[in-house]
N, C-alpha and C positions, 0 to 999 in steps of 0.2 A: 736246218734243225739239228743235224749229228754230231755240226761244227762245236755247239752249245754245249754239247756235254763236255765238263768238265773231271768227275770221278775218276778215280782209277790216276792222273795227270800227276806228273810232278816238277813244279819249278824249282831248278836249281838256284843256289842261292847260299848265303853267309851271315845270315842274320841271325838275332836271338833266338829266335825259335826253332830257324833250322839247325842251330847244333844242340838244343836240347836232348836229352836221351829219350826214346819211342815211348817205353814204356812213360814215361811222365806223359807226353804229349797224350797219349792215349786216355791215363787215367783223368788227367786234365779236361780232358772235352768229356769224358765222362761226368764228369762234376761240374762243369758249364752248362752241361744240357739239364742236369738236374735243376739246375740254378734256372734253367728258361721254363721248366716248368713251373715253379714255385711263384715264379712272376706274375703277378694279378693286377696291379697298377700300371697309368700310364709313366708316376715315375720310375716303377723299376724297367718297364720295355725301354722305355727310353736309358735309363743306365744299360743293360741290354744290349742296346744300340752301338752308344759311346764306348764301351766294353769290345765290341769285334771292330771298330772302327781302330781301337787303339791297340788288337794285335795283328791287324793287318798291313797296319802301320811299323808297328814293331818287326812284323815277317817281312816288312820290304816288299810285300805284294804288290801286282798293280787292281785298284779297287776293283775299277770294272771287268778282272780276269774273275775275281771274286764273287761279285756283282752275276756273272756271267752265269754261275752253277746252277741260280735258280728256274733261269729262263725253260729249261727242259720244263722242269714241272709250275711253270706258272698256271697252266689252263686248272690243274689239280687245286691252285689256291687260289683261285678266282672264282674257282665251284665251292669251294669250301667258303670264303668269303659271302659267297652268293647264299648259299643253302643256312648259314644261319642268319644274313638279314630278314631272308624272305621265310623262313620254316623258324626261328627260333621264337621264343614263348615272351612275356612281358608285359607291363603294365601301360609303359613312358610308350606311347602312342605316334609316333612322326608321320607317318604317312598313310594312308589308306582307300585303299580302290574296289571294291566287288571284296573277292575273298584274297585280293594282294593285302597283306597289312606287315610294315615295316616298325620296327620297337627300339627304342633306344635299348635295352637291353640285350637285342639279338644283333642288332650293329655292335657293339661293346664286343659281345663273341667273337662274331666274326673279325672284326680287325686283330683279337688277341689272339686267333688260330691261327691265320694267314702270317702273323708276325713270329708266332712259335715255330710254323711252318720254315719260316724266310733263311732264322735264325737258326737251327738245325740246319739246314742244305750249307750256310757259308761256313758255319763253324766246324762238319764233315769236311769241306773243300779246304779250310784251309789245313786240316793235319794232313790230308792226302798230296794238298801242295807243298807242300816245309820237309815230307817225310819218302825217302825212296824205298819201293815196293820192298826190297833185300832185309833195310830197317828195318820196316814195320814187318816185315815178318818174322825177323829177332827178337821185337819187342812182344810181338802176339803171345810169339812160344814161352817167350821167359814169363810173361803173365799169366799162363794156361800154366805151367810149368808144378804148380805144385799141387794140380789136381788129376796130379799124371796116378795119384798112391790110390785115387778113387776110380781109375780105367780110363781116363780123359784120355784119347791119342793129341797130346799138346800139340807136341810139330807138325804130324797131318793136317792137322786141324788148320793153323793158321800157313803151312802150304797152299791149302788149298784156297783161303781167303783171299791170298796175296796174288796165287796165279788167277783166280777169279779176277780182281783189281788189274790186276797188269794188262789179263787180253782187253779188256773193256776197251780202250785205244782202239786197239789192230782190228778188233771185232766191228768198231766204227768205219775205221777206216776201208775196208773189206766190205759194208753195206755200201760206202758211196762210191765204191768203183764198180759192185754189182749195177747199183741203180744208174750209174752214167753210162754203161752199157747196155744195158736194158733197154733205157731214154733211148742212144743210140742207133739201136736196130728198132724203134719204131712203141716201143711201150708208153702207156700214158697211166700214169698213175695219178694225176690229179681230178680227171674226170668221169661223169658217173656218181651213181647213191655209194651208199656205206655200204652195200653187198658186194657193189663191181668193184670199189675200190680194195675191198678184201681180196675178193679173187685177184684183183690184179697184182698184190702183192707178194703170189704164189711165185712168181718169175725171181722174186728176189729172195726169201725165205730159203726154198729151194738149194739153192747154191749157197747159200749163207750156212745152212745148216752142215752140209758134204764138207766145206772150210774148214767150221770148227769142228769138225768130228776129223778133218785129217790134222789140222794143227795140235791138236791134245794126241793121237796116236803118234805124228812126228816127235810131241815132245816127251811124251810114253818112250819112245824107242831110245830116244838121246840120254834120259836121265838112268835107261837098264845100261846104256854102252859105256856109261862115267860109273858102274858099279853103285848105282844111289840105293842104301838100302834103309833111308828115313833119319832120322835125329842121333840113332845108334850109335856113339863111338866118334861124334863129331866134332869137328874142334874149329873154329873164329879165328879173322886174322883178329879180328877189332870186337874187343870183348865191351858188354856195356857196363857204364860206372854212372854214379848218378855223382853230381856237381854241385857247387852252390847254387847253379842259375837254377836247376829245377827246383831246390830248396823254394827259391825266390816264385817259380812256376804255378808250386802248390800252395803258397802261399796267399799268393793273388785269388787262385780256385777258392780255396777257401774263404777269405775274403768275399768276392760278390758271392759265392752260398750263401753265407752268413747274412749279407745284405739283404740278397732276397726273401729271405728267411722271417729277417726282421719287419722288412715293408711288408710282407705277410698277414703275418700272425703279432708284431710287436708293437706298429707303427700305430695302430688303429689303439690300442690300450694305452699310450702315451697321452693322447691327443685327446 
């Protein structure tokens, strides 16, 4: 299950997207996801669809690393899938048992939550995979950057994002040598109710927690010994510039916006 997580992850790579500038990439899935929400029809999920098919394509990804981001949280959209066929409200009648009653309208929900769901988790995965943590924390700060005159700490700020993002790896990696250890000397954490399994996962928590509390003081101590004293006075080898391709980037965003916009609110007044 640890393996699955994908977040935080970054494949190297020379594609389109990977040499976009952050900041676009950024504002871009910002106006993607706007775009998944405005989606109400099966045609526009379905463009949707063909939409991250065709920048994962263009990222040079492989799908099923992609594919792969959602797996953590499938039981979350399987419940969510679940709770509006079975709890949502409706006329269109499909099935019905004692007080089970299944609506064409509360299926409609739920596949278009689960799909809103899908589509968020790969389109975060894919800027985290096209973009290294150093980037995107470049680009965080230059975005935060001009509400620095209203007390925003920009650079703190997206520091601390970035090194959030970063440990996520090591922090995995660091659960599954606790728990092969553990297993090891004799622990079983698969058996038992939901109470033993809780306590049993004290033996790993435990050490997990002492980890991260000495890897943030290690890097507490490293970043006082390199004189870091925040954004102050700071200077890039590689400064960012935007390009024609992000031209082309925002262009696209805006585009399916615009589409979903129309399948929306336009499409229905046409027809």
């Amino acid at each position: 299950m640890l393996g699955n997580i994908t977040l935080g992850q970054y494949y190297p790579g020379n594609s389109f997207v990977h040499k976009l500038d952050p900041r676009t990439k950024i504002l871009v899935t910002l106006l993607l996801i706007t775009a998944i929400f405005l989606a109400q029809s099966a045609v526009a999920y379905a463009a949707l669809c063909g939409m991250v098919l065709f920048i994962v394509a263009l990222a040079r990804l492989p799908f099923l690393l992609v594919l792969k981001s959602v797996k953590p949280l499938l039981f979350i959209i399987l419940l969510t899938l679940a709770m509006h066929i079975f709890l949502g409200q409706g006329e269109q009648i499909l099935y019905q048992w004692k007080f089970i009653r299944v609506t064409e309208e509360g299926l409609q929900m739920g596949v278009k939550m689960s799909m809103r769901l899908i589509l968020l988790l790969m389109l975060s995965s894919i800027l985290t995979f096209t973009t290294s943590p150093i980037v995107l924390t470049d680009g965080i700060e230059s975005l935060l950057r001009p509400f620095k005159r209203i007390g925003v700490p920009a650079h703190e700020l997206a520091m601390m994002m970035t090194i959030a993002l970063r440990f996520i790896p090591t922090l995995l990696e660091e659960t599954d040598r606790i728990i092969k250890a553990q297993t090891a000397r004799g622990a079983d954490f698969s058996s038992g109710n939901l109470l033993q399994r809780a306590r049993n996962m004290l033996p790993i928590l435990i050490p997990l927690f002492i980890s991260a509390f000495r890897r943030a003081d290690d890097l507490a101590i490293a970043m006082e010994a390199r004189c870091y004293k925040g954004g102050e006075g700071r200077t890039r080898m590689h400064c960012l510039c935007y390009s024609a391709n992000d031209g082309a980037a925002f262009t696209f965003a805006f585009v399916m916006l615009a589409l979903m916009a129309f399948l929306r609110w336009g499409a229905g007044r046409i027809v």
